[in-house]
N, CA, C and O of each residue as an XYZ file, in Angstrom:
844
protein
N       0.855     -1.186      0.000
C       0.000      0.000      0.000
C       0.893      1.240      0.000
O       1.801      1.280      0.830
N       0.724      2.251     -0.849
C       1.546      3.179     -1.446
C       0.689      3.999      0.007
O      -0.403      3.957      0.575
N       2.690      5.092      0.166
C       2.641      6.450      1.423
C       2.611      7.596      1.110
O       3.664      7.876      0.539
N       1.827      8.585      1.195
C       2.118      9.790      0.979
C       2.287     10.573      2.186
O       2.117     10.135      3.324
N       2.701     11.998      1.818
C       2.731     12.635      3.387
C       1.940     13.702      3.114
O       1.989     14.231      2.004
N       0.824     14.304      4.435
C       0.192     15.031      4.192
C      -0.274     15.515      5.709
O      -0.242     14.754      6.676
N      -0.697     16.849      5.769
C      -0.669     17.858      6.602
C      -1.875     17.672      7.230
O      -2.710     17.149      6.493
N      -2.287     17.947      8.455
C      -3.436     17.650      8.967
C      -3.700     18.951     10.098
O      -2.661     19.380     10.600
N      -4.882     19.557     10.504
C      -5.231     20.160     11.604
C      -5.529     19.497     12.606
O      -6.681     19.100     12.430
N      -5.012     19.033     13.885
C      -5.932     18.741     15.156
C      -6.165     19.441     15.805
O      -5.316     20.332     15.837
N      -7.568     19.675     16.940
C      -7.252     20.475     18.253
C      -6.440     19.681     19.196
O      -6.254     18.465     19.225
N      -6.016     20.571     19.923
C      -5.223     19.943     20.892
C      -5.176     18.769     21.615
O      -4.293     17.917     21.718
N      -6.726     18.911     22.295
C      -7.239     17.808     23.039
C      -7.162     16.541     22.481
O      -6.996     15.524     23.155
N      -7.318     16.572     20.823
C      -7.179     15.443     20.200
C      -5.932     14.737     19.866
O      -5.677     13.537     19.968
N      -5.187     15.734     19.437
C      -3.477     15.627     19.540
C      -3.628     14.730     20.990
O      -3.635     13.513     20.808
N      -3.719     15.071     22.045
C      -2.726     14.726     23.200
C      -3.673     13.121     23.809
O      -3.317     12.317     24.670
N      -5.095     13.136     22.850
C      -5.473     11.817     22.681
C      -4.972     11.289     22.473
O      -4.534     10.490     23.300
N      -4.654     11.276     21.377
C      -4.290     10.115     19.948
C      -2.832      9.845     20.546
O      -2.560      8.645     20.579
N      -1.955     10.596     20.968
C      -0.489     10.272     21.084
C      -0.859      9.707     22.539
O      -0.002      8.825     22.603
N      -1.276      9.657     23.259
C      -1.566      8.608     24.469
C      -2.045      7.278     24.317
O      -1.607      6.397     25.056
N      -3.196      6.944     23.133
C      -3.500      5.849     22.630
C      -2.051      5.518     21.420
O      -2.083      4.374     20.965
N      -1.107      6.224     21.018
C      -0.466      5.684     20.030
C       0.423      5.001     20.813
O       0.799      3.875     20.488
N       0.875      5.652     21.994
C       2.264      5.223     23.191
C       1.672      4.002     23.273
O       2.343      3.157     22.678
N       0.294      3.401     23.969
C      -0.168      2.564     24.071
C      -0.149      1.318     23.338
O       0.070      0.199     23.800
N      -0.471      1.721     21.834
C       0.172      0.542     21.341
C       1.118      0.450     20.559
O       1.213     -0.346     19.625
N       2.220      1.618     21.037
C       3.676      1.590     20.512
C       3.724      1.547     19.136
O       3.885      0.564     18.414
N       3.533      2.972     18.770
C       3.235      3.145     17.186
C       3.229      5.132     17.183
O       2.573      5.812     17.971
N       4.056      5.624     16.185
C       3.858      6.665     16.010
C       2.709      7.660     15.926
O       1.652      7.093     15.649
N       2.597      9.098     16.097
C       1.591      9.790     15.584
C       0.544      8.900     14.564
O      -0.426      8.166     14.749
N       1.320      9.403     13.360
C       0.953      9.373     12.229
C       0.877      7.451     11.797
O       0.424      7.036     10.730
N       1.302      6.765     12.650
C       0.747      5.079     12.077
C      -0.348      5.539     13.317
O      -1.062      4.537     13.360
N      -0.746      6.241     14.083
C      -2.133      5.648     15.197
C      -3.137      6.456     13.934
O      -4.133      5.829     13.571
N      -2.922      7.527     13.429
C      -3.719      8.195     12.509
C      -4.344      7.193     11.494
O      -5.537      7.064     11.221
N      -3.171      6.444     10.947
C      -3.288      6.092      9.665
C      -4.397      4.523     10.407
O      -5.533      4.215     10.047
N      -3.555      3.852     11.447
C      -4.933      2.918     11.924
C      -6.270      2.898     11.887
O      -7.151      2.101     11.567
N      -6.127      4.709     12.571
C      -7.776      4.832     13.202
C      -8.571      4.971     12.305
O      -9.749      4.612     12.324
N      -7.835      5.661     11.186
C      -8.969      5.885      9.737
C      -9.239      4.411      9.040
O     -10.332      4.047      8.604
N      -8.130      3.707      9.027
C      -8.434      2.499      8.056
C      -9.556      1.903      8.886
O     -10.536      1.490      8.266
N      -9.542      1.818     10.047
C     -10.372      1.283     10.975
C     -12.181      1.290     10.612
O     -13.105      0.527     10.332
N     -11.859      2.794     10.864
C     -12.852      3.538     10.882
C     -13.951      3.636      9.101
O     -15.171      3.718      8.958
N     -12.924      3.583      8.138
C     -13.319      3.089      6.564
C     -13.160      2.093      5.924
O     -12.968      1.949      4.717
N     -13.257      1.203      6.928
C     -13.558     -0.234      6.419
C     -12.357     -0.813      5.950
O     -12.466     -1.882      5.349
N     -11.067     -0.251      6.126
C     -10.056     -0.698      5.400
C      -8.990     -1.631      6.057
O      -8.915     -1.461      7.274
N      -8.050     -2.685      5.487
C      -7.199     -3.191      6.414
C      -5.706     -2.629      6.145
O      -5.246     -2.705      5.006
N      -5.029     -2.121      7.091
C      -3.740     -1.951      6.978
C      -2.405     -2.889      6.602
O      -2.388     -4.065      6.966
N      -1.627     -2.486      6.081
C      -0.483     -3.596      5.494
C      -0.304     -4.330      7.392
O      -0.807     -5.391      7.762
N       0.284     -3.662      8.006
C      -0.092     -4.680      9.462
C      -1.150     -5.321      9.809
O      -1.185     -6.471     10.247
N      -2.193     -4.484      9.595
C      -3.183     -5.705      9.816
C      -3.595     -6.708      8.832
O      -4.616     -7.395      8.868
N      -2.751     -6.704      8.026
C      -2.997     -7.962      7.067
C      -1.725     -8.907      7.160
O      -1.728    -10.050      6.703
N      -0.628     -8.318      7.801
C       0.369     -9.281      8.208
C      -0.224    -10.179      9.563
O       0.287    -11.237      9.932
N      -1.260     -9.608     10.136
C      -1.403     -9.946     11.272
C      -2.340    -11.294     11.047
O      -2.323    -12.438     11.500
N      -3.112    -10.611     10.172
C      -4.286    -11.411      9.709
C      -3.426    -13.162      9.211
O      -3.426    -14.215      9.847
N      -2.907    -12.893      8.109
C      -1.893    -13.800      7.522
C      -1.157    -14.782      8.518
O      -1.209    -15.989      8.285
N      -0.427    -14.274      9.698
C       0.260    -14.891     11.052
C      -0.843    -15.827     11.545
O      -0.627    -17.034     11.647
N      -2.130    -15.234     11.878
C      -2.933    -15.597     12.623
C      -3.490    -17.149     12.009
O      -3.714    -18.169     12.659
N      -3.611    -16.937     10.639
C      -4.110    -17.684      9.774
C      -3.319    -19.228      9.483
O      -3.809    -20.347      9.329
N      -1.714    -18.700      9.481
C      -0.793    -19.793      9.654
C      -0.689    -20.388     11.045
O      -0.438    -21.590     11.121
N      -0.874    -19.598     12.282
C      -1.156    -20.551     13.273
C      -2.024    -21.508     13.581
O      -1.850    -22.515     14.268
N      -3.352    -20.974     12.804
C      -4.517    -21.920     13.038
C      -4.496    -23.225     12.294
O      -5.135    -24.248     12.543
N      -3.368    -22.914     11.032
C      -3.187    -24.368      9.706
C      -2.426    -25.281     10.338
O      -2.713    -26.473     10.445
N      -1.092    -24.552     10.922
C       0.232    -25.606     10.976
C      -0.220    -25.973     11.809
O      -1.067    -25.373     12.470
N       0.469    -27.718     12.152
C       0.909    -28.633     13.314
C       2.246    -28.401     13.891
O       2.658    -29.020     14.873
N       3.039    -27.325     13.142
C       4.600    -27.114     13.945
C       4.052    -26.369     14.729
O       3.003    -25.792     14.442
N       4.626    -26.246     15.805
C       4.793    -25.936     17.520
C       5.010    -24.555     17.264
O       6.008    -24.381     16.565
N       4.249    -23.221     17.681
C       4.709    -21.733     17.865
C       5.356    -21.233     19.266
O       4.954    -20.893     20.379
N       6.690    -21.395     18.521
C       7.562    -20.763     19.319
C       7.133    -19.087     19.930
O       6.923    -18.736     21.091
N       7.111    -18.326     18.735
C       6.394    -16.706     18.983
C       6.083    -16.032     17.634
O       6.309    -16.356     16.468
N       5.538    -15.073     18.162
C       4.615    -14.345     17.333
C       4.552    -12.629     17.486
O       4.531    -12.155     18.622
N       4.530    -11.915     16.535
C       4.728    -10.448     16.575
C       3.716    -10.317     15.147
O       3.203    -11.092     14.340
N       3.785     -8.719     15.403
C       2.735     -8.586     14.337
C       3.340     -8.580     12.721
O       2.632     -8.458     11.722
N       4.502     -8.706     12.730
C       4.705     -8.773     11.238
C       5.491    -10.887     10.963
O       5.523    -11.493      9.892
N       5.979    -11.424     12.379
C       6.845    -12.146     12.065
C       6.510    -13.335     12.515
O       5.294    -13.440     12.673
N       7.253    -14.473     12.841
C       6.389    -15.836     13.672
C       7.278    -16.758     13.224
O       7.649    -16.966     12.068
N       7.732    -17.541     14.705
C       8.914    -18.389     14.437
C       8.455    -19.899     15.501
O       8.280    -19.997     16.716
N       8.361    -21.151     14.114
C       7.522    -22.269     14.617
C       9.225    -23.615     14.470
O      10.230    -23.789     13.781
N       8.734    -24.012     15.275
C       9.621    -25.285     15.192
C       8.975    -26.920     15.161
O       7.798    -27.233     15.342
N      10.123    -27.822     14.876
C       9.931    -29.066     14.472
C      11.151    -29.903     14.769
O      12.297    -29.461     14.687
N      10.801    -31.306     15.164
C      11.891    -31.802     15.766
C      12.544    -32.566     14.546
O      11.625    -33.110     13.934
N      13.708    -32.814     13.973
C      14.318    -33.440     13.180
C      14.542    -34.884     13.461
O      15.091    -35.257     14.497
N      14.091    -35.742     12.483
C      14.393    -37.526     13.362
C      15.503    -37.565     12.685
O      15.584    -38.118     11.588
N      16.683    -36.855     13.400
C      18.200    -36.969     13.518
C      18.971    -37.292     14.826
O      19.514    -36.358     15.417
N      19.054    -38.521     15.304
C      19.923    -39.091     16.519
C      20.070    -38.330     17.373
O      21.089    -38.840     17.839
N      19.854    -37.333     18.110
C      19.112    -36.506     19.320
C      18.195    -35.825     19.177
O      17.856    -34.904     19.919
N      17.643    -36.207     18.148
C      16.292    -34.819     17.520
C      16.557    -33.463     17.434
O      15.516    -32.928     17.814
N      17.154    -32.826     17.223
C      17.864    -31.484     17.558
C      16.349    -30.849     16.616
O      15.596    -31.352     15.782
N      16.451    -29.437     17.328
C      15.040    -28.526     16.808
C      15.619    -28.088     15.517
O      16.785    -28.220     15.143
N      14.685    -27.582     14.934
C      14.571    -26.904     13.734
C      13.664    -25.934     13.786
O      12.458    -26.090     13.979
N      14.263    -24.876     13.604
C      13.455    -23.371     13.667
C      13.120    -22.586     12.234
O      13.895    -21.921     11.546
N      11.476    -22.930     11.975
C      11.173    -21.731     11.099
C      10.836    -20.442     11.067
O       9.651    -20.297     11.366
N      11.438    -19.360     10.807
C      10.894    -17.891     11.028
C      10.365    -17.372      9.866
O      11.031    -17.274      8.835
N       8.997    -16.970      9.978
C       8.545    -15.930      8.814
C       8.259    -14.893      8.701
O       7.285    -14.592      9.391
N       8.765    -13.923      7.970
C       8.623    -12.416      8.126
C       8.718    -12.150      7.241
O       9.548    -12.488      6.396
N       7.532    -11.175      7.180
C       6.426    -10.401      5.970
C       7.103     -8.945      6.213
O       7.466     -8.406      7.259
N       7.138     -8.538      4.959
C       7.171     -7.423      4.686
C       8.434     -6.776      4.508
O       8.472     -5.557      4.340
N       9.775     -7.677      4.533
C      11.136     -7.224      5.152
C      11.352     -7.219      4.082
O      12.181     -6.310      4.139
N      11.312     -7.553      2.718
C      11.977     -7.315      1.208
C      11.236     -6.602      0.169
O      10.383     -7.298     -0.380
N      11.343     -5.301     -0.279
C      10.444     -4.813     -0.916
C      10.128     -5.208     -2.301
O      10.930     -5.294     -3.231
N       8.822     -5.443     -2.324
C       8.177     -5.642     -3.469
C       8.214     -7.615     -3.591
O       8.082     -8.393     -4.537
N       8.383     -7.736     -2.581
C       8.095     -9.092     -2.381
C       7.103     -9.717     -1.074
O       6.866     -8.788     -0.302
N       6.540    -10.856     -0.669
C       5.846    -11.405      0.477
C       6.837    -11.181      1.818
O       6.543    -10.320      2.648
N       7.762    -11.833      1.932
C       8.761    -11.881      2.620
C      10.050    -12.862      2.644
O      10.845    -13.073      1.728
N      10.034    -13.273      3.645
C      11.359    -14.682      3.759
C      10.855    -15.234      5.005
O      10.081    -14.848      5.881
N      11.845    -16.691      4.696
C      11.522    -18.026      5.173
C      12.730    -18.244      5.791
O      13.617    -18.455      4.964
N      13.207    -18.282      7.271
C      14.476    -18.885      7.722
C      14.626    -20.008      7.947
O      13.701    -20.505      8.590
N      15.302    -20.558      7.727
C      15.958    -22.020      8.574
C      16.890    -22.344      9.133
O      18.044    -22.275      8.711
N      16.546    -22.728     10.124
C      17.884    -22.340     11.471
C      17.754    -23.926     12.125
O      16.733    -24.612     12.172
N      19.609    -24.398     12.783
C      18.841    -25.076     13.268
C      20.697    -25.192     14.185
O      21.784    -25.386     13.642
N      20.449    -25.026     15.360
C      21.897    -24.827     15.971
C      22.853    -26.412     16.359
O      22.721    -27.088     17.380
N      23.603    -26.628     15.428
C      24.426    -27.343     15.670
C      25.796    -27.542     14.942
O      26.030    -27.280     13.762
N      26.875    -28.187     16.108
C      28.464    -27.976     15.576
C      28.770    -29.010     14.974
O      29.863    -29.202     14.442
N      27.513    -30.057     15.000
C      27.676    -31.410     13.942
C      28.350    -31.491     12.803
O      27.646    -30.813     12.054
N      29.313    -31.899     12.131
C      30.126    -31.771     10.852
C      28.997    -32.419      9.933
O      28.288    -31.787      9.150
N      28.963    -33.484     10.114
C      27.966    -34.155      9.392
C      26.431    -34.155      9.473
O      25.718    -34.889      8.788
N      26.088    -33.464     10.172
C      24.455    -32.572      9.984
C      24.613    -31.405      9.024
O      24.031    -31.051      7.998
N      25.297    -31.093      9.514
C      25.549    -28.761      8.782
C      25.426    -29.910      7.452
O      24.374    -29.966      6.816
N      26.654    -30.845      7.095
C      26.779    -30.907      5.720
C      25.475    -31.726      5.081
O      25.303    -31.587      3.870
N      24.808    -32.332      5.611
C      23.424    -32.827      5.114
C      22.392    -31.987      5.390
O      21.297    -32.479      5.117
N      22.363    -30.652      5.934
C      21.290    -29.553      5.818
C      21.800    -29.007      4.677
O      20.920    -28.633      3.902
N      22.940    -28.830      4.302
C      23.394    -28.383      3.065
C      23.227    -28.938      2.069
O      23.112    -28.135      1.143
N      23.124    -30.332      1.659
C      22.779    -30.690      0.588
C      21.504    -30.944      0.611
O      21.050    -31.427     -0.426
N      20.694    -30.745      1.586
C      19.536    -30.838      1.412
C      18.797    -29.538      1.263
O      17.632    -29.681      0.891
N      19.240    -28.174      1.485
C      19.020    -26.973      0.946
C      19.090    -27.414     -0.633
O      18.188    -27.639     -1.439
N      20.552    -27.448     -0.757
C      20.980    -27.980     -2.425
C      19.935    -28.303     -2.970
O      19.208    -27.463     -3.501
N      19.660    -29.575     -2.942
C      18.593    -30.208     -3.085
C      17.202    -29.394     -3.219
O      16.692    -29.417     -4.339
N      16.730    -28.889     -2.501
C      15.325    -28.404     -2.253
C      15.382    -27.050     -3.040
O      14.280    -26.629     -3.391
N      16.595    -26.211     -3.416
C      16.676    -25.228     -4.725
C      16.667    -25.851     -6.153
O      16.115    -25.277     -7.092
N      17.342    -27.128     -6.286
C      17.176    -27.295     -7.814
C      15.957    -27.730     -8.004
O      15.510    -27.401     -9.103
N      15.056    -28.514     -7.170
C      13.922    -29.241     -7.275
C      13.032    -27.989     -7.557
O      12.257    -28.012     -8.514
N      13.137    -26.791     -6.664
C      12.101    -25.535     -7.171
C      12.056    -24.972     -8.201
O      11.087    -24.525     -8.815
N      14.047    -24.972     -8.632
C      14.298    -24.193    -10.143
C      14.122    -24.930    -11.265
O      14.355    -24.633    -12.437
N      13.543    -26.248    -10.634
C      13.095    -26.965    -11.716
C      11.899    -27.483    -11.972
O      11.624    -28.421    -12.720
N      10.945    -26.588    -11.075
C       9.165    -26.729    -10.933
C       8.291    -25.911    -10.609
O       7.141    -26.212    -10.289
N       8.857    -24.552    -10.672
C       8.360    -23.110    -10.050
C       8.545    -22.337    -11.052
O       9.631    -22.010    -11.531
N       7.296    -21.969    -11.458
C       7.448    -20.734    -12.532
C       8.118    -19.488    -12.123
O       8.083    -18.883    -11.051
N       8.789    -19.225    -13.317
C       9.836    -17.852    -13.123
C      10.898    -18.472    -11.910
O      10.984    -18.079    -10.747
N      11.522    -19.355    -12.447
C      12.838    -19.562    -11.506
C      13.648    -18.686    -11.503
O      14.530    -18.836    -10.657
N      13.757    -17.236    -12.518
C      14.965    -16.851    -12.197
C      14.911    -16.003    -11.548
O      15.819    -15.179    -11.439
N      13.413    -15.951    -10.696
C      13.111    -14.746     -9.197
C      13.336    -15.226     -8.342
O      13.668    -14.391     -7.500
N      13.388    -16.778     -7.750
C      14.130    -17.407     -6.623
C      15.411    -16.517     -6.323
O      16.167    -16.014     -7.154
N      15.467    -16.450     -5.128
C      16.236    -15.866     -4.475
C      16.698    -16.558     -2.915
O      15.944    -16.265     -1.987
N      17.701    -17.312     -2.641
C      18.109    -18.094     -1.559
C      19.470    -17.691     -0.612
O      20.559    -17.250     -0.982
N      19.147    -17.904      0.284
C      21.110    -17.565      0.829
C      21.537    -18.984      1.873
O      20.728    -19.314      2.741
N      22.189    -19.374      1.790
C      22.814    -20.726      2.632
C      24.119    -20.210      3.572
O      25.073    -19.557      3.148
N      23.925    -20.648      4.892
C      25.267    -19.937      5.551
C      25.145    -21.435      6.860
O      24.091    -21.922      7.267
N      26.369    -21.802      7.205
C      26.152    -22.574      8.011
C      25.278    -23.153      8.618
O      24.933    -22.974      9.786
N      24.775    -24.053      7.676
C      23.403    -24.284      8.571
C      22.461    -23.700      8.456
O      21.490    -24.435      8.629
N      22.188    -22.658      8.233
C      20.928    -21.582      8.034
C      20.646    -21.197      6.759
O      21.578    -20.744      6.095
N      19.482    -21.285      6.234
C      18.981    -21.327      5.274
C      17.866    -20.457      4.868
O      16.797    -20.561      5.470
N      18.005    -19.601      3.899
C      16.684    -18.070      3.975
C      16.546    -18.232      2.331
O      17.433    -18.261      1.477
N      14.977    -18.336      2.192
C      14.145    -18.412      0.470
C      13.402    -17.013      0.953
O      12.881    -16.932      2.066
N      13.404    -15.925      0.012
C      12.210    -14.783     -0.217
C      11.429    -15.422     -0.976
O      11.597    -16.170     -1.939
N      10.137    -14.850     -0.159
C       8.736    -15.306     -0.400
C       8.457    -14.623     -1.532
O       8.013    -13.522     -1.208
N       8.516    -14.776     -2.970
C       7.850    -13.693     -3.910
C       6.773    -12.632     -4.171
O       6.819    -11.492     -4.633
N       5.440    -13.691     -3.546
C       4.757    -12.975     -3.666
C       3.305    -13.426     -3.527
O       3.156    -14.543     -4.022
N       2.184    -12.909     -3.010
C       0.762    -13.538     -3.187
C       0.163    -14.123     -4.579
O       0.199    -13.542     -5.664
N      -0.410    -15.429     -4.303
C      -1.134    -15.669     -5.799
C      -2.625    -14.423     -5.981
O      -3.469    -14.278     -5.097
N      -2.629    -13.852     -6.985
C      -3.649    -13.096     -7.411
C      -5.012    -13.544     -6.727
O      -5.493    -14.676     -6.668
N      -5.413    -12.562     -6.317
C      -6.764    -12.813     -5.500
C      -6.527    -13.641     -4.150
O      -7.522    -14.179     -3.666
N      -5.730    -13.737     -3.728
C      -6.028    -14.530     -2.428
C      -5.472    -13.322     -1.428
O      -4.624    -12.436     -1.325
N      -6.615    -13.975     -0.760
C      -7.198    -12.922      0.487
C      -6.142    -13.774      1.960
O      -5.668    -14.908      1.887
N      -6.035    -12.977      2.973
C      -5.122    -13.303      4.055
C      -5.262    -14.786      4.434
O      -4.351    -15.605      4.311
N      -6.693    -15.095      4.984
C      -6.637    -16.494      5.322
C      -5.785    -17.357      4.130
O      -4.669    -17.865      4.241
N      -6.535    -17.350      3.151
C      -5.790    -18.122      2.043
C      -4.232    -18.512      2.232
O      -3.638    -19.581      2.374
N      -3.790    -16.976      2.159
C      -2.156    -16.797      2.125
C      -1.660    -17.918      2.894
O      -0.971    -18.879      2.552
N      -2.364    -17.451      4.461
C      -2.167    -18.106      5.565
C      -1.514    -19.547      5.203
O      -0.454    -20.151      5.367
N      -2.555    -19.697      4.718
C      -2.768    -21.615      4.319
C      -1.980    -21.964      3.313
O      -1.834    -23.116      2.905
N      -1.493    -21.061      2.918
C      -0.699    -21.486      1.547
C       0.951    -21.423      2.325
O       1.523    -22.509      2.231
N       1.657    -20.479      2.959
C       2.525    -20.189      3.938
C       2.325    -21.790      4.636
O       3.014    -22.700      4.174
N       1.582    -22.004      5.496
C       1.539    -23.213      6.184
C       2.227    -24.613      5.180
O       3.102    -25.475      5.261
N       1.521    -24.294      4.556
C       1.232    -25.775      3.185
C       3.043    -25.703      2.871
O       3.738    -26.719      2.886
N       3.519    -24.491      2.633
C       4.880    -24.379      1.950
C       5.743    -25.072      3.203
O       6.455    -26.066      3.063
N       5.541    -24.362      4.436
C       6.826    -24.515      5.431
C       6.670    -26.243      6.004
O       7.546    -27.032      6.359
N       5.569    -26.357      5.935
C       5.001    -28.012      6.250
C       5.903    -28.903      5.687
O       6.763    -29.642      6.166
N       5.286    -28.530      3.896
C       5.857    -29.265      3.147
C       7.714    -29.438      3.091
O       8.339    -30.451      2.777
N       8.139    -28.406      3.410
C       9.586    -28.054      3.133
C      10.076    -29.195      4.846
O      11.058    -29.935      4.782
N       9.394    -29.130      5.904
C       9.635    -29.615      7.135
C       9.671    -31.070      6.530
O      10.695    -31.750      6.608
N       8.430    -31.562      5.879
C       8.291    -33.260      5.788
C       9.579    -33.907      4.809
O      10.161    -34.991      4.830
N       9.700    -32.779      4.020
C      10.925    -33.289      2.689
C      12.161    -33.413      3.565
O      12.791    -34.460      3.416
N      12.646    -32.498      4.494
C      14.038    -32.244      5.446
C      13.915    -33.336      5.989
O      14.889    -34.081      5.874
N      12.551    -33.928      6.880
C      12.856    -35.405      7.541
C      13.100    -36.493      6.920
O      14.038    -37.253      7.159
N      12.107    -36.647      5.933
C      12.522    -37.517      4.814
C      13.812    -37.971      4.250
O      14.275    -39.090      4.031
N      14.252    -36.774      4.081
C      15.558    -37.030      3.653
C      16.787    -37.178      4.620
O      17.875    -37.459      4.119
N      16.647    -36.962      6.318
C      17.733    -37.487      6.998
C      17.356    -38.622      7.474
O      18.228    -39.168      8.149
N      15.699    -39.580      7.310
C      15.515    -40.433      7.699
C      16.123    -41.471      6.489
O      16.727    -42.355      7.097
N      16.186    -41.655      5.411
C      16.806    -41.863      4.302
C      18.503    -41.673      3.664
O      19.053    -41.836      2.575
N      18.821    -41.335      4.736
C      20.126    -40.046      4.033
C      21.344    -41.272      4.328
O      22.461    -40.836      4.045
N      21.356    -42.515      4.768
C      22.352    -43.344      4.623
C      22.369    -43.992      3.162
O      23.342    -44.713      2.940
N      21.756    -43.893      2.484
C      21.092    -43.946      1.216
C      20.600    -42.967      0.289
O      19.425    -42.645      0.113
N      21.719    -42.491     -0.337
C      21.959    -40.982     -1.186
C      20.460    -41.582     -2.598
O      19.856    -40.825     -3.357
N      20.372    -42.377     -2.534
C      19.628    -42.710     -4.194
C      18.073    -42.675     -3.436
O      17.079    -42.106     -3.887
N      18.166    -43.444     -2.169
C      16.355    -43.299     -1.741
C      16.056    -42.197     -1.459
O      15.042    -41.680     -1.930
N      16.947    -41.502     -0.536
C      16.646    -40.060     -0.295
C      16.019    -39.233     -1.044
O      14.945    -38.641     -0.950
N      17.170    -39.294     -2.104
C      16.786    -38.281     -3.023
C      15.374    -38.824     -3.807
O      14.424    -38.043     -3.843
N      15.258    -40.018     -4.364
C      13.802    -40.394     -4.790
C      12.920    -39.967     -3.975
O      12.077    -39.264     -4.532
N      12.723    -40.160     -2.480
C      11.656    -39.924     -1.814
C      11.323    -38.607     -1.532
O      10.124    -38.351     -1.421
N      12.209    -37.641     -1.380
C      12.158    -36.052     -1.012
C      11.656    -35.604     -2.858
O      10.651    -34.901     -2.963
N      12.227    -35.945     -3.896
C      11.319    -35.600     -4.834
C       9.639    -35.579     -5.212
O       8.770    -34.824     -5.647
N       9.897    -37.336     -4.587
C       8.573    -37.664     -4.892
C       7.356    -36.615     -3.858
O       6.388    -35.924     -4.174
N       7.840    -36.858     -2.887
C       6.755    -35.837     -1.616
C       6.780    -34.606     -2.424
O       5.757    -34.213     -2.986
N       7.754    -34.063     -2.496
C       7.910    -32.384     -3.282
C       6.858    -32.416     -3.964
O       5.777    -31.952     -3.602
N       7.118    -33.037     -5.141
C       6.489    -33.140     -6.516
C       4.616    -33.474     -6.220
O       3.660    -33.070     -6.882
N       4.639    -34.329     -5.004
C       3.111    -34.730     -4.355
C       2.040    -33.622     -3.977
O       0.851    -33.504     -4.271
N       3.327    -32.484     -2.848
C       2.542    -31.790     -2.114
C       2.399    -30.719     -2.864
O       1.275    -30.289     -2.607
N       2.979    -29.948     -3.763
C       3.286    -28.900     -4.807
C       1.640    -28.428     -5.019
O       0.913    -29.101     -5.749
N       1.228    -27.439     -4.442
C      -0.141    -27.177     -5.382
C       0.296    -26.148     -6.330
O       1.505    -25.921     -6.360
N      -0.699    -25.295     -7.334
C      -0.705    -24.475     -7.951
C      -0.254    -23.186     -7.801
O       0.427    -22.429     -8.492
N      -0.823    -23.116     -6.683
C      -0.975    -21.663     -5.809
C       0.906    -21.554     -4.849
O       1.715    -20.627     -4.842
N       0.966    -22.963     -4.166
C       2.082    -22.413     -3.434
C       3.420    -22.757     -4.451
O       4.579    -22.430     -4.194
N       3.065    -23.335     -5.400
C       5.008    -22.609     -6.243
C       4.750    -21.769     -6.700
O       5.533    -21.407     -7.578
N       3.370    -20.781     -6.416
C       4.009    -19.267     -6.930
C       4.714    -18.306     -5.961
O       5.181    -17.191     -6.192
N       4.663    -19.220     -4.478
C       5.755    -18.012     -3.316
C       6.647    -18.079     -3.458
O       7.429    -17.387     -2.807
């Protein structure tokens, strides 16, 4: 939603309202302004549609919510890797412009041989997209020890927050079941890789290889 800046009269009394309700919910002048009107004209704000969206992915997923803020939300899942070590997804809307957002993957360990099978299984889970996701050459990924970040491109046309929601869920789900798959498999480079395709290729709807 496009910003402009523009000049306003208050009386006082209202001024020293509004900036008491803005302290309140920790938000400038001019975002309590811009709330109260959208509020007030039926409209939803880019936050309140991140909010909406968060809300929507909590109610889909079965991963565990770690926390939640109004733009971001970070869920975990246990890895069936020989102590189960967690796996942390974070999603946050709105942090890349002109895109949905990004997808982290985190998952803390000094394991030599984990880091290097989250790594080829990143590997893995980029060529399988750049090779089943329209407009591959907007993928955008970064890999760093272990940690792993995809930007979200973008909403499918016409879908409204819940939707998103569910589509966000459907993606990070799916991306969770392929990662187990493949370390439950991973003494076996040829099943692995068959089986993390095949699920990919299973769960793939229409709508979510366009994020």
């Amino acid at each position: 939603m496009a910003k402009s800046v523009y000049s306003i009269v208050l009386d006082d009394a209202v001024a020293a309202a509004l900036d008491q309700w803005a302290g309140r919910q920790g938000c400038s002048r001019s975002a309590a302004i811009n709330r109260l009107l959208a509020h007030q004209l039926g409209l939803d704000t880019p936050q309140q549609q991140m909010r909406q969206i968060l809300a929507a992915i909590q109610q889909q997923t079965a991963l565990q919510l770690l926390s939640a803020s109004d733009a971001q939300m970070q869920l975990r899942s246990a890895l069936r890797y020989k102590y189960n070590p967690t796996v942390r997804y974070q999603i946050e809307l709105g942090t890349v412009a002109g895109c949905l957002g990004v997808l982290r993957v985190s998952l803390r360990t000094r394991n030599a041989a984990l880091l290097d099978g989250l790594d080829s299984f990143y590997r893995l889970w980029g060529a399988l997209e750049q090779r089943d996701l329209p407009h591959p050459e907007t993928l955008r990924y970064q890999l760093q020890d272990g940690r792993f970040a995809r930007v979200l491109r973008s909403a499918p046309p016409g879908c409204d927050a819940d939707r998103l929601g569910r589509l966000l869920a459907g993606y990070v789900e799916l991306f969770d079941r392929c990662l187990n798959l493949f370390f439950q498999f991973w003494e076996d480079t040829g099943a692995a890789l068959g089986i993390v395709e095949h699920t990919y290729r299973e769960g793939l709807t229409t709508d979510i290889a366009k994020l």
